[in-house]
Wavefront OBJ file of the C-alpha trace (Angstrom):
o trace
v -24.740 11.843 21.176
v -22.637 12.213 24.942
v -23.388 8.223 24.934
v -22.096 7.190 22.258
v -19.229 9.391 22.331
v -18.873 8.071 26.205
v -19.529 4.470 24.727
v -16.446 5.001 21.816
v -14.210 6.393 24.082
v -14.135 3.672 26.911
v -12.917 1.205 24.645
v -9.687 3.455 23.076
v -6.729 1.176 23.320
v -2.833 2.723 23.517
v 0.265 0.467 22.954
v 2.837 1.921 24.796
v 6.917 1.690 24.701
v 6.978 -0.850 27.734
v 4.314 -3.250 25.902
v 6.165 -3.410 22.874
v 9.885 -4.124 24.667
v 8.217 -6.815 26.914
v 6.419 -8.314 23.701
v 9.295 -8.144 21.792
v 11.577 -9.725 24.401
v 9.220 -12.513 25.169
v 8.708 -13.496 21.673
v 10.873 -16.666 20.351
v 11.267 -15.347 16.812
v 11.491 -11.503 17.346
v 15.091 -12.654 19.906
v 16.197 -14.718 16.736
v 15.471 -11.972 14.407
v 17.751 -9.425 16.784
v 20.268 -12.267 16.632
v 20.282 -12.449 12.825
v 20.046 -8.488 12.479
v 22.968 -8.177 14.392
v 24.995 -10.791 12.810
v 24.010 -10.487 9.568
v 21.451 -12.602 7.078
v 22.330 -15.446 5.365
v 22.500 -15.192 1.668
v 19.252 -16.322 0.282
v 15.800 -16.611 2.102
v 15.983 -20.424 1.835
v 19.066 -21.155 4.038
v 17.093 -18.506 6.662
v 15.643 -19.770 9.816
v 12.151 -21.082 8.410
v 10.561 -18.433 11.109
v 12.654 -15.641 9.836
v 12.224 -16.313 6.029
v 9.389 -13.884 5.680
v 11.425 -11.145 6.798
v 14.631 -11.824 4.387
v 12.831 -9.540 1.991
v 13.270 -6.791 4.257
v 16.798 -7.532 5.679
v 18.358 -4.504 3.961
v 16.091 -1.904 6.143
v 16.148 -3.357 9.474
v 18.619 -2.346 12.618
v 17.945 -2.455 16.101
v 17.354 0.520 18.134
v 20.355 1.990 19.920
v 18.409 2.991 22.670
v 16.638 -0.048 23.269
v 17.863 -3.841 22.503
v 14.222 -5.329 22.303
v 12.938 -2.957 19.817
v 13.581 -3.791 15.962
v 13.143 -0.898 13.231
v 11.912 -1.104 9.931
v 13.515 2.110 8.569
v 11.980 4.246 10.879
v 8.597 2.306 11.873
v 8.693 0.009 14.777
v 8.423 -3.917 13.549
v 5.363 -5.776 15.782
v 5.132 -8.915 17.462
v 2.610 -10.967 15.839
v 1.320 -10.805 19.841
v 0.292 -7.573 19.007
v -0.799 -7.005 15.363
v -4.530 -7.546 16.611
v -4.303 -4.729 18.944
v -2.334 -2.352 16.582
v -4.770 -3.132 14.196
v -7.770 -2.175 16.163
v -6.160 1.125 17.168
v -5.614 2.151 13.825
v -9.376 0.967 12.874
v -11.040 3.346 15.818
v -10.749 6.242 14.161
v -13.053 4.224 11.647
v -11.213 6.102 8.285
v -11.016 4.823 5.013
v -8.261 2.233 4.141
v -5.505 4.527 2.899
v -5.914 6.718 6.167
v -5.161 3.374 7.988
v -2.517 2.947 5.715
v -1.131 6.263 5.680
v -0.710 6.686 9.669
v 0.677 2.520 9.756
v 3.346 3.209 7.471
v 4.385 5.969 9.601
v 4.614 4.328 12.889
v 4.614 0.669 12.752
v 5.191 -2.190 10.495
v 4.916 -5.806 9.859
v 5.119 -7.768 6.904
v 1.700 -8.383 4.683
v 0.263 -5.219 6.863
v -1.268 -3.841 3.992
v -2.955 -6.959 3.543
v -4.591 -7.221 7.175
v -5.129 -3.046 7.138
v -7.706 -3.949 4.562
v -8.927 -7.268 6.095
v -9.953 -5.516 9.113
v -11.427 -2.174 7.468
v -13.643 -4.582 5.002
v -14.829 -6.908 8.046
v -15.444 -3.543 10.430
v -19.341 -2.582 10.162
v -18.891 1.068 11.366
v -16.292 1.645 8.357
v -19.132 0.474 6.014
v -21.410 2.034 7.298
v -19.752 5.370 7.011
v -17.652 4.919 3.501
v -18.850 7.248 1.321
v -20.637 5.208 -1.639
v -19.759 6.497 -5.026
v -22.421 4.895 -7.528
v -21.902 4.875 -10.710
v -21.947 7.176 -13.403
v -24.870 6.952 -16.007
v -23.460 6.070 -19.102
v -22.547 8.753 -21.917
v -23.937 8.381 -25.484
v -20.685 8.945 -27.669
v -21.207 12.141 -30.472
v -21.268 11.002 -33.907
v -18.635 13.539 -35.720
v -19.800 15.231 -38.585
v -16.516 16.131 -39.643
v -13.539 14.204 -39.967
v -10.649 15.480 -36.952
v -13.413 17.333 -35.345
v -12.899 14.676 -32.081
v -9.813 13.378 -31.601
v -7.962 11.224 -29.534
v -3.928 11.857 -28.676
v -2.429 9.555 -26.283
v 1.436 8.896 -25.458
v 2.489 5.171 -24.209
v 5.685 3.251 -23.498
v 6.361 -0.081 -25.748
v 9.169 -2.567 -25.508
v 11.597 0.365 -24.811
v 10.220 3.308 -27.458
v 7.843 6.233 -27.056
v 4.932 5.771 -29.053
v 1.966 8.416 -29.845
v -1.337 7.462 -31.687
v -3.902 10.059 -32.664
v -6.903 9.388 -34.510
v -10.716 10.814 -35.028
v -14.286 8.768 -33.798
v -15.060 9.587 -38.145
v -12.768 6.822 -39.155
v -14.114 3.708 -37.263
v -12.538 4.603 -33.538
v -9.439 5.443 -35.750
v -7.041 2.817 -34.401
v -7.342 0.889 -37.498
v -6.797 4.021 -40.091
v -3.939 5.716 -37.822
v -0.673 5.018 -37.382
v 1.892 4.534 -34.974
v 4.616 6.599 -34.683
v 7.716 6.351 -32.389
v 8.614 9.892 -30.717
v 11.589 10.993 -31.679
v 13.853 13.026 -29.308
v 13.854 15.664 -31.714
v 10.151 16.058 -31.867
v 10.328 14.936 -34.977
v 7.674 12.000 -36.296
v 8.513 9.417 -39.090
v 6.260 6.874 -40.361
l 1 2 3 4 5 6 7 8 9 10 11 12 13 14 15 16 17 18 19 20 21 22 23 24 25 26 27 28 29 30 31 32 33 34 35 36 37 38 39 40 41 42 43 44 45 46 47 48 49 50 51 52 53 54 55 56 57 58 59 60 61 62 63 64 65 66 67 68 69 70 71 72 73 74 75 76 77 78 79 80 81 82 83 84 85 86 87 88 89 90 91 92 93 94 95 96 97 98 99 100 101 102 103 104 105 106 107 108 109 110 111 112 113 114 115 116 117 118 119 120 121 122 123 124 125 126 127 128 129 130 131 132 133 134 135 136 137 138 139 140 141 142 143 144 145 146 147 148 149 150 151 152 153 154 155 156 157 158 159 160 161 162 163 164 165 166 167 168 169 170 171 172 173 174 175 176 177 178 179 180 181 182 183 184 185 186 187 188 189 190 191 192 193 194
């Protein structure tokens, strides 16, 4: 057990504050993206720089930090160099969690865009996760009961239609009921019309 833990441990990666700044700085389209930030986006993404289309969707939430020129947030989650999405994405994958953990502690810290997308990409392709992701087989199925009775099972069930409130009932007696029952729109009153 010591050797594998001794084994996991030598290869735990950090990014740290200097790495990202020098990345940053270095990279062509993250300097034209601080340019653009700071003078504003163009109207639509099509008369955008053709490397800084992808992040016209996101325009509205990024700023540069005040402390540091070379560092662009997303909200509050640093945005990555595409130097260093590899490495960001192997720290997040040695804890070896399920995807929304991943997920969940990414969109805290860091952010990129289609990072949801390459989150799962590297959990699916990472052995250990699979290994260690709880299988959930599936359920045996479930003879139905036959009713003896009519409204002895029922069904109730509330859904939203081309701008209404609907709510269907019916019993398993009557064929699955959907064909005997009726629909009824929800009336703010409580009340129910045909």
């Amino acid at each position: 057990m010591n050797a594998v833990i001794c084994h996991e441990t030598q290869y735990i990666m950090t990014l740290s504050h200097e790495d990202i700044t020098s990345m940053t700085a270095s990279d062509l389209a993250m300097s034209q993206l601080i340019h653009v930030i700071n003078t504003g986006f163009q109207d639509t993404h099509r008369t955008t720089n053709d490397g800084l289309a992808t992040f016209w969707l996101f325009r509205e939430s990024f700023h540069v930090a005040e402390d540091v020129a070379e560092v662009i947030l997303f909200d509050d989650r640093v945005l990555i160099t595409l130097s260093l999405w590899e490495q960001v994405l192997q720290i997040l994958l040695s804890a070896h969690q399920d995807v929304s953990a991943m997920e969940s502690r990414a969109s805290a810290i860091v952010f990129w865009p289609g990072i949801t997308k390459d989150i799962q990409s590297t959990h699916d392709q990472c052995a250990t996760c699979n290994r260690n992701a709880s299988s959930q087989a599936a359920l045996p199925p479930v003879a139905l009961l036959i009713p003896s009775t009519p409204f002895k099972p029922i069904f109730v069930d509330f859904f939203y239609y081309s701008g209404h409130h609907y709510l269907v009932a019916g019993d398993r007696l009557s064929l699955a009921g959907l064909r005997y029952s009726k629909l009824h729109r929800v009336l703010p009153k409580q009340e129910i019309r045909d």
